[in-house]
C-alpha positions in Angstrom: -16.2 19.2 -24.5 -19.7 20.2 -25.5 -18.8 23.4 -26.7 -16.2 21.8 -28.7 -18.1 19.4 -29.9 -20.9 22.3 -30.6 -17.9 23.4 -33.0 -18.3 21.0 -35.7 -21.6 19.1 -36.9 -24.2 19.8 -34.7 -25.6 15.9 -35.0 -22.2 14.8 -33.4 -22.8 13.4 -29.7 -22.1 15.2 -26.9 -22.3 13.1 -24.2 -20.2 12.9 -21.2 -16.4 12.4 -20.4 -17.5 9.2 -19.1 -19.7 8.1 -21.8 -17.3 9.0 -24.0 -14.4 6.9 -22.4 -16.9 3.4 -22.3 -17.2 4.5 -26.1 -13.7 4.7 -27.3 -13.3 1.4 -25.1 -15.6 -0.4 -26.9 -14.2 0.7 -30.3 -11.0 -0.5 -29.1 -12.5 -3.9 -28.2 -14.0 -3.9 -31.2 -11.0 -4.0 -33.1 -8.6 -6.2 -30.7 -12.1 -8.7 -30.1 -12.0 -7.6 -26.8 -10.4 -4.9 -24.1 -10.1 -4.0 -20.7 -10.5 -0.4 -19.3 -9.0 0.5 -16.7 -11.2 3.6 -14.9 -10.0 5.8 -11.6 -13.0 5.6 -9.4 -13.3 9.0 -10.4 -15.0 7.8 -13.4 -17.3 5.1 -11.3 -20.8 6.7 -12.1 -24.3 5.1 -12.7 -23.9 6.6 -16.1 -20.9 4.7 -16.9 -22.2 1.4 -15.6 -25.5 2.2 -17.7 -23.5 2.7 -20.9 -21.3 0.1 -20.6 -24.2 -2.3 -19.8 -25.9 -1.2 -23.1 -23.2 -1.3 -25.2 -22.0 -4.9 -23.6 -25.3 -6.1 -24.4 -25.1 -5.0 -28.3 -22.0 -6.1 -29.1 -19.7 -9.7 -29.8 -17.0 -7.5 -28.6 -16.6 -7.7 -24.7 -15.2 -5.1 -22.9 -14.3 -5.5 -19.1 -14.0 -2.8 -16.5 -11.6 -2.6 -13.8 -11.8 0.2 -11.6 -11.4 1.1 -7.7 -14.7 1.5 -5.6 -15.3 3.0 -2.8 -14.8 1.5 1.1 -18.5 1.9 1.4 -19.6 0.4 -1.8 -22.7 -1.9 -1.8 -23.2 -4.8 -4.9 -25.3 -8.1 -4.9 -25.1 -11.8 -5.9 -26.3 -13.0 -8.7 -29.3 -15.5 -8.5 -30.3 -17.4 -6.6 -28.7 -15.4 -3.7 -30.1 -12.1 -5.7 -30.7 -9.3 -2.6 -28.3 -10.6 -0.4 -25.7 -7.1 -0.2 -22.3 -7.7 0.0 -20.0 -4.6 1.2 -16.7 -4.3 -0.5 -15.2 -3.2 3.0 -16.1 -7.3 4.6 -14.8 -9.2 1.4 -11.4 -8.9 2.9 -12.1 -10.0 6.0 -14.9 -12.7 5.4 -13.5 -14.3 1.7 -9.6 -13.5 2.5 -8.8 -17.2 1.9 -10.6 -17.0 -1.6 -7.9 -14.2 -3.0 -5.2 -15.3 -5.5 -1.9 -14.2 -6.2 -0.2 -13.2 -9.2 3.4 -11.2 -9.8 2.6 -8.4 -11.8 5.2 -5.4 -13.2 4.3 -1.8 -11.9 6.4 1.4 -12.4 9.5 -1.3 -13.6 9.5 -3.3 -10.2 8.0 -6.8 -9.7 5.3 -6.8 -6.9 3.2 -9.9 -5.5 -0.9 -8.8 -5.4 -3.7 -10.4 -4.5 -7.3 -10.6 -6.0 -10.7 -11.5 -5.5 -13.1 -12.1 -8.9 -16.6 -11.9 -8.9 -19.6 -11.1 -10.9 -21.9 -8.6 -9.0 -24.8 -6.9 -9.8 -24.1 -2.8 -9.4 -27.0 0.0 -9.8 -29.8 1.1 -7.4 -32.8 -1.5 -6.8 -31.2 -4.6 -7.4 -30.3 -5.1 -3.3 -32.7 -6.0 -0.9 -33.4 -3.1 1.8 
């Protein structure tokens, strides 16, 4: 993509796939008033939590992020419990009667899901050791 964009005017950004996604989701919310994006943990990076967090922060726009983590994923609590770690892995086990359900369509077919919101701080530092 860089070359590409290397193409055309030079000034253009040539940021990353990732960066590039949070971008064009944010224009999106932009126009709808809001958006959710919907990323493959593929796409999970520092960057793309660092990008969105800017952009969040600069806009009246919202845009929300759903994605997959990883089994072994580590977030923290907001304040006042700030530092106390919380592995994705336990949340099943330790807030299982906390989960709602919801029908949802997928691939056609009605399924039952359950889910578990929560506001987490994500990025290095914020957890106690």
């Amino acid at each position: 993509m860089k070359t590409i964009f290397s193409w055309g005017n030079p000034a253009q950004r040539q940021d990353s796939q990732v960066v590039q996604m949070i971008d064009q989701g944010f224009a999106a919310a932009k126009a709808f008033g809001k958006a959710i994006l919907l990323l493959d943990r593929y796409f999970l990076s520092e960057t793309a939590l660092v990008q969105w967090k800017e952009a969040n922060a600069s806009t009246a726009a919202p845009l929300h992020l759903v994605t997959k983590a990883k089994a072994n994923a580590v977030a923290c609590e907001h304040p006042p419990k700030k530092g106390s770690k919380i592995k994705m892995k336990e949340l099943f086990q330790t807030r299982a009667s906390k989960f709602q359900t919801a029908t949802v369509t997928m691939y056609g077919k009605e399924e039952t899901v359950q889910y578990l919101c929560l506001d987490l701080l994500w990025g290095k530092g914020l957890c106690a050791p």
